[in-house]
C-alpha positions as CSV (number, residue, x, y, z in Angstrom):
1,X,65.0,53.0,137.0
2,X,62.4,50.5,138.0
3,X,62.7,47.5,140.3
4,X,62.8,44.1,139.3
5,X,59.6,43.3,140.2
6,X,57.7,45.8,139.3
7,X,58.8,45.0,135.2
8,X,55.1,43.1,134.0
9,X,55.8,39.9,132.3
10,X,58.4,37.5,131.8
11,X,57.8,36.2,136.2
12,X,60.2,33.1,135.8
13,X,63.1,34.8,134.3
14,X,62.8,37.9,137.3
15,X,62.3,34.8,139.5
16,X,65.4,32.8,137.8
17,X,67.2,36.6,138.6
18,X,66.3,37.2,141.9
19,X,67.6,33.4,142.4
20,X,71.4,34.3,141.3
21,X,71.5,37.0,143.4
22,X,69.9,35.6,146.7
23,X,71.8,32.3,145.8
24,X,75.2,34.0,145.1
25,X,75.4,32.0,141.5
26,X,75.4,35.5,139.1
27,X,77.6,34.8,135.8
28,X,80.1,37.0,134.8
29,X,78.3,37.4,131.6
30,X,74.7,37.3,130.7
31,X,72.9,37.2,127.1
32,X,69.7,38.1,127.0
33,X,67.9,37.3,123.6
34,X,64.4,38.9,122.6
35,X,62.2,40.3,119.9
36,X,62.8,44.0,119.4
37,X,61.1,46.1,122.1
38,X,60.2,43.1,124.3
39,X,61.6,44.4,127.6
40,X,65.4,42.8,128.0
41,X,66.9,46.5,128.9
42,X,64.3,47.4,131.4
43,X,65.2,44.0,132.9
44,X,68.7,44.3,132.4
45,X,68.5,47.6,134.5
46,X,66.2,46.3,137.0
47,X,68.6,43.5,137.6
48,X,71.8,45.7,138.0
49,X,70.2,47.7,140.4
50,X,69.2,44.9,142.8
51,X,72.1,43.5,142.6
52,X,73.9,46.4,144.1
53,X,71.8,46.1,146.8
54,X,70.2,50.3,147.0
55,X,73.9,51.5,146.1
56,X,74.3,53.5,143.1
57,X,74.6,51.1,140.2
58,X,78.2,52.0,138.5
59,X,77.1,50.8,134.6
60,X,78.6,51.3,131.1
61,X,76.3,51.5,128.6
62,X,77.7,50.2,124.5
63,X,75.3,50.7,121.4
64,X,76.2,50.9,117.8
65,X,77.1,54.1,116.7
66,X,77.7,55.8,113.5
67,X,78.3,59.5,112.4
68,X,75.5,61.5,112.2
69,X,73.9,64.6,112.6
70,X,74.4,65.4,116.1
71,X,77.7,63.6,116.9
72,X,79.8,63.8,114.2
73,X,83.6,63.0,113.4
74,X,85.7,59.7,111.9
75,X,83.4,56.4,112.7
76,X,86.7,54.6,113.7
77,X,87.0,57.3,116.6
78,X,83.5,57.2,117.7
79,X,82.6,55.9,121.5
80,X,79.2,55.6,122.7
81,X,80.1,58.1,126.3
82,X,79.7,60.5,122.9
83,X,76.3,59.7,122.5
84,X,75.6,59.6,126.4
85,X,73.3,62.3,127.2
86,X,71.2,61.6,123.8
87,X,71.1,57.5,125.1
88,X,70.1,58.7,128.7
89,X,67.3,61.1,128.0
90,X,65.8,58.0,125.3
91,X,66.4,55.2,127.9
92,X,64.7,57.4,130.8
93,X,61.7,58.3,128.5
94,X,61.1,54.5,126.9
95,X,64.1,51.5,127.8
96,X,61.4,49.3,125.5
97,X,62.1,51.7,122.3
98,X,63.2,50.5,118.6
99,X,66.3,50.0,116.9
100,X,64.9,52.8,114.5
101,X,64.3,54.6,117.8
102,X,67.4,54.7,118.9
103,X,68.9,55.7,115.5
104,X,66.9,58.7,115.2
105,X,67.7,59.8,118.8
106,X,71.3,59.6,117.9
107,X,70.8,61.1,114.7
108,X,72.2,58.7,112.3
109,X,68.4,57.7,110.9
110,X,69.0,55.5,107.4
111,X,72.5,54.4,109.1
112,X,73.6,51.1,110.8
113,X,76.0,52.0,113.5
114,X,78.3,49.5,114.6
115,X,80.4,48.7,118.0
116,X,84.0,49.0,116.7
117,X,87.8,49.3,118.4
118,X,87.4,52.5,119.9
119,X,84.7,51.7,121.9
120,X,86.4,48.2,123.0
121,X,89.2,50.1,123.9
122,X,87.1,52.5,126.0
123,X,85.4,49.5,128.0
124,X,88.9,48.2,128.6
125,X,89.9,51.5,129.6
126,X,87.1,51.7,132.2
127,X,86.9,48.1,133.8
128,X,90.5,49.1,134.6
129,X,90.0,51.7,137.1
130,X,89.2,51.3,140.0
131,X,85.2,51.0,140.7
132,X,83.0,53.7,142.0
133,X,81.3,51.9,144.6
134,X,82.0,48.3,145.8
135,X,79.5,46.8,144.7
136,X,79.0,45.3,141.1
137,X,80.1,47.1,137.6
138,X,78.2,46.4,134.8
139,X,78.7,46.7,130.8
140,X,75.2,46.6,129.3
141,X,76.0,46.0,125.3
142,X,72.8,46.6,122.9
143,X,73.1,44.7,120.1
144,X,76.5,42.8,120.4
145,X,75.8,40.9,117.1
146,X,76.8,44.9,115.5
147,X,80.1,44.3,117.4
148,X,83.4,43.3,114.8
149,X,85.6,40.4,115.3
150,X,88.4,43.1,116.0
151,X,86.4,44.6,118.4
152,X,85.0,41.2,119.8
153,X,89.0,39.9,120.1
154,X,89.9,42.9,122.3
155,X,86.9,42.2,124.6
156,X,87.2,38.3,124.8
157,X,89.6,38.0,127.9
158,X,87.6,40.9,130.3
159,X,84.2,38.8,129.0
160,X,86.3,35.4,130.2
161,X,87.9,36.5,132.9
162,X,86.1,39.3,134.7
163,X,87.3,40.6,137.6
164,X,85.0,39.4,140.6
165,X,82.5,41.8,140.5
166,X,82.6,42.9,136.2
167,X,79.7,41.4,134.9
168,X,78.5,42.0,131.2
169,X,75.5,41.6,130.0
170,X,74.4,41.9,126.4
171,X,71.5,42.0,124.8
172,X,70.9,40.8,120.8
173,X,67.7,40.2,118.9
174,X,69.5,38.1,116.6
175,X,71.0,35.5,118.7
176,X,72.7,33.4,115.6
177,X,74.4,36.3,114.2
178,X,76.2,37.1,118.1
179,X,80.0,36.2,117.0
180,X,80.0,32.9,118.8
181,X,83.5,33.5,120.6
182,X,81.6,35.7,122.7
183,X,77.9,34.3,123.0
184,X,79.7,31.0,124.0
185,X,81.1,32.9,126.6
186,X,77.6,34.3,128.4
187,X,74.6,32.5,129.4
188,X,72.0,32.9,127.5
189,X,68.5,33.9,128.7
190,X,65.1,34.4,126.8
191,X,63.0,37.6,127.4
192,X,59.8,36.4,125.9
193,X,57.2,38.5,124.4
194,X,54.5,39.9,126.4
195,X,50.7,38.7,126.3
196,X,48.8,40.9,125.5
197,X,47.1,41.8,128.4
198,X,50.6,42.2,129.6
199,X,51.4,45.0,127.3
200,X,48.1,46.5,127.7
201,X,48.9,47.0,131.6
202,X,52.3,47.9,130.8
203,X,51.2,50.8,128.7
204,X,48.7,51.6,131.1
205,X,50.9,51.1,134.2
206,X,54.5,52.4,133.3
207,X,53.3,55.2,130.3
208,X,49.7,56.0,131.3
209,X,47.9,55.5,128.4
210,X,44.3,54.9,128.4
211,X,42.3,51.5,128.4
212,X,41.1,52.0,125.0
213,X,44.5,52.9,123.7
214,X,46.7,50.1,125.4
215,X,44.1,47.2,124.5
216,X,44.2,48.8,120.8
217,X,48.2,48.9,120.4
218,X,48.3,45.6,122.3
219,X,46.3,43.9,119.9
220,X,48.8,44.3,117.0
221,X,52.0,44.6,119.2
222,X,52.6,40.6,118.7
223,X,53.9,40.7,122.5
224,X,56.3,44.1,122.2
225,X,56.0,47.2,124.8
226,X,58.6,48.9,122.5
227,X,56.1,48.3,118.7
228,X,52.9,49.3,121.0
229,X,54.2,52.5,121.8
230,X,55.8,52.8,118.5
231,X,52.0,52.9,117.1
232,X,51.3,55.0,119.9
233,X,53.3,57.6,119.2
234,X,52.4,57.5,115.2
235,X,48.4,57.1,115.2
236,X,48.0,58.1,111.6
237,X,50.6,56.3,110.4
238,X,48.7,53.2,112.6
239,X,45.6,54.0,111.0
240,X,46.9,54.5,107.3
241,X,48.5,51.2,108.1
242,X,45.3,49.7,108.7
243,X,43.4,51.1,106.0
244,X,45.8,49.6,104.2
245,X,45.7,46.4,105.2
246,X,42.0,45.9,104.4
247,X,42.4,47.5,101.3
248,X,44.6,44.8,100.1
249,X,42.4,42.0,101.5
250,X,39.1,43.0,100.0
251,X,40.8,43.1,96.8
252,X,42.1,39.7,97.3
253,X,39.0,38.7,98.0
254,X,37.0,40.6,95.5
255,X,39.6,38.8,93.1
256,X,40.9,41.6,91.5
257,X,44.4,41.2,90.9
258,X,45.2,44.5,89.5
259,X,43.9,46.1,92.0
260,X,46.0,43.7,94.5
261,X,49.1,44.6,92.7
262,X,48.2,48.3,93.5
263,X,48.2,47.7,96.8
264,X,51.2,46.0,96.8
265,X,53.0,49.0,95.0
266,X,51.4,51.3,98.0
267,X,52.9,49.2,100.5
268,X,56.5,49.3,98.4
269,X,55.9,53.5,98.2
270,X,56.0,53.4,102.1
271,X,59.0,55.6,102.1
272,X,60.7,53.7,105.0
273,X,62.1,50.1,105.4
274,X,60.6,50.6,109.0
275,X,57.2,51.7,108.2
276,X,57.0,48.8,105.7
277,X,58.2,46.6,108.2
278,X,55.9,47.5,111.0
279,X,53.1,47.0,107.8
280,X,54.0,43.3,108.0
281,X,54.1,42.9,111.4
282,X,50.8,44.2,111.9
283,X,49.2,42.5,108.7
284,X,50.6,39.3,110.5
285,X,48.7,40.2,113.4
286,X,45.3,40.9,111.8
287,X,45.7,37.4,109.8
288,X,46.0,35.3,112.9
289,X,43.3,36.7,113.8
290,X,41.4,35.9,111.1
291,X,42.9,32.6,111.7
292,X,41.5,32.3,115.1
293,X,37.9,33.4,114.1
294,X,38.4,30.2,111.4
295,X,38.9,28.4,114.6
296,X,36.1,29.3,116.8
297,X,38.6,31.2,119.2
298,X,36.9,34.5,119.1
299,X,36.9,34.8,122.3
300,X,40.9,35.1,122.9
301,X,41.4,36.8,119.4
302,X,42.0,40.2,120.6
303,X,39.5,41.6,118.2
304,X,37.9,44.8,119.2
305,X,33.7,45.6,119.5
306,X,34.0,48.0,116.5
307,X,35.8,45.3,114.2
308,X,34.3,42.3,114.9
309,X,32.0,42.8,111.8
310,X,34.7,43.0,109.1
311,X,37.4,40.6,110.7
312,X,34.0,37.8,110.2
313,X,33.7,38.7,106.9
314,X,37.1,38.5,106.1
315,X,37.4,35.2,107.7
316,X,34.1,33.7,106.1
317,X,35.6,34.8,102.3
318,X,38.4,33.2,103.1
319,X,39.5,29.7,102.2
320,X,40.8,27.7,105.7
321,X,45.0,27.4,104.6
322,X,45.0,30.7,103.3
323,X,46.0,32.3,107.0
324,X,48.6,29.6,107.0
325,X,50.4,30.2,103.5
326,X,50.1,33.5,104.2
327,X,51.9,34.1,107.5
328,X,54.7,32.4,105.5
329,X,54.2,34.6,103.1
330,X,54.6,37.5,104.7
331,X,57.2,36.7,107.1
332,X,59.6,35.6,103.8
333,X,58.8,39.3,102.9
334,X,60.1,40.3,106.1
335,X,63.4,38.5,106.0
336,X,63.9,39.9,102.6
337,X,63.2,43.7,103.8
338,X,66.1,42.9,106.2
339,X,68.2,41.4,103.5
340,X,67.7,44.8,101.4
341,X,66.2,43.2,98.3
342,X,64.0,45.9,96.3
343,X,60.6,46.2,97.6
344,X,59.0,46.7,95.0
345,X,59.9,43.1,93.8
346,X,59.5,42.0,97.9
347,X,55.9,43.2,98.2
348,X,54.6,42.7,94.3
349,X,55.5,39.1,95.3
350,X,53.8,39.2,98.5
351,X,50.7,40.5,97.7
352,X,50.8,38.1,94.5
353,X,51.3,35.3,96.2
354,X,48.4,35.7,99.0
355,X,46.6,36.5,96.1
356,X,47.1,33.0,94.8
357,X,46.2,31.4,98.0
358,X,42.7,32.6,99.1
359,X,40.3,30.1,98.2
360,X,42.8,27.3,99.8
């Protein structure tokens, strides 16, 4: 488990941390709120640990869980000290990893899990006994906004009314969709995304990638450890990705729509929600910097030696809104992946749409 300070980025919230503890003011419940992969469980970790003081952190980790392949049984029975070994060995080898991540480590991949009754019961269960050591105990809760209003209702008086040294601490990437009995309950506390020098070091640092291969997954990480590594780990699937990509913008600018549409249907064959997610993310990426060579910002663009020639053309061909339009664009197609409308509709839109928009 790493130390507070050693975490790279985000230096006023570890500051704004190390302040509670030094200034006795530590809440009885925390909410830390950041995109996926951006660090809040490292932090979370680092916190606990300093604030036991070198004693042996007594923590209960809660996730969503679901049936699966390698913890099976009635969902409604489930609890997540189940899943513990399979949690402890992902945590220990990436605490920045996925939600997708974390589902195939589990072995429910395709499968939402949820934080349900049985697993309320169990944290009720456990906060009370007595503590192992005396210093604090801590429930860490990945993604509370997969926790049920039953669930939530049982919790609600140990979140309100801890005893002295309980503290929860939860972390969401969806903020808004926290049940707001409980998120009104915490304070809340932004993990920002990492620049992208940040990342770079971090994968350098912490994982021991290369220089070459950090500043390549930083550059379309948009400020997350946890979607660098994710790249990492999948380099052909990275560079299919970006093959991709540029196929679908020389045809937009070549102005051939059928072919466009093509490439949208390739994007819509990706044969995960995931992979076609992580193909807007990083499409979004590349456009900005477009965007930014539009601008005269080359320097700060992130664009690497070997690319330089095809991000100018790209950026000469196209018209100075279109970056604009289609960040929208491609972020609507985002939400809608999340909303589970067909992707083949989401993307044949998409790529319709940016079509539409290039000479703006």
């Amino acid at each position: 488990m790493m130390e507070l300070e050693d975490i790279i980025g985000n230096d006023d919230l570890k500051r704004a941390l190390s302040g509670m503890i030094s200034g006795n003011r530590v809440p009885h419940a925390i909410m830390f709120y950041e995109n996926e992969g951006c660090g809040a469980l490292a932090i979370a970790m680092a916190f606990v640990k300093k604030l036991n003081e070198g004693r042996h952190p007594d923590v209960h980790y809660t996730f969503p869980i679901t049936s699966g392949t390698k913890v099976k049984g009635e969902v409604k029975n489930l609890v997540c000290d189940m899943y513990r070994p399979l949690w402890t060995e992902l945590v220990e080898k990436n605490p920045y990893f996925l939600e997708s991540e974390l589902s195939e480590a589990l072995g429910f991949e395709k499968k939402k899990g949820i934080i349900g009754v049985a697993e309320g019961k169990a944290i009720i269960q456990k906060l009370s006994l007595t503590s192992l050591s005396d210093g604090y105990r801590a429930v860490i809760m990945w993604l509370p906004e997969r926790m049920n209003a039953e669930t939530a209702n049982k919790l609600l008086k140990a979140i309100e009314e801890p005893s002295p040294k309980d503290i929860f601490i939860l972390i969401t990437h969806s903020p808004s969709s926290v049940l707001q009995t409980i998120s009104s309950r915490c304070q809340a506390l932004r993990v920002l995304p990492l620049s992208k020098e940040e990342v770079s070091r971090t994968l350098q640092v912490q994982f021991g990638y290369s220089e070459e291969d950090a500043q390549f997954a930083a550059s379309f990480s948009s400020g997350s450890v946890g979607e660098a590594l994710y790249s990492l780990s999948r380099k052909e699937e990275t560079s299919a990705t970006r093959d991709l990509f540029f196929t679908l913008m020389e045809d937009i600018v070549a102005r051939d729509y059928l072919a466009t549409l093509e490439a949208g249907d390739a994007i819509a064959a990706l044969d995960s929600r995931e992979k076609q997610k992580a193909f807007c993310n990083f499409a979004a990426e590349c456009i900005r910097k477009i965007f930014m060579l539009q601008q005269g910002m080359e320097e700060i663009s992130g664009i690497l030696p070997q690319e330089r020639d095809l991000y100018v053309e790209m950026a000469g061909k196209c018209g100075r809104s279109f970056c604009r339009s289609s960040l929208d664009i491609i972020g609507k197609a985002a939400l809608r992946l999340e909303r589970n409308v067909n992707q083949k509709i989401i993307f044949c839109n998409m790529v319709s749409k940016m079509f539409g928009s290039v000479r703006q």
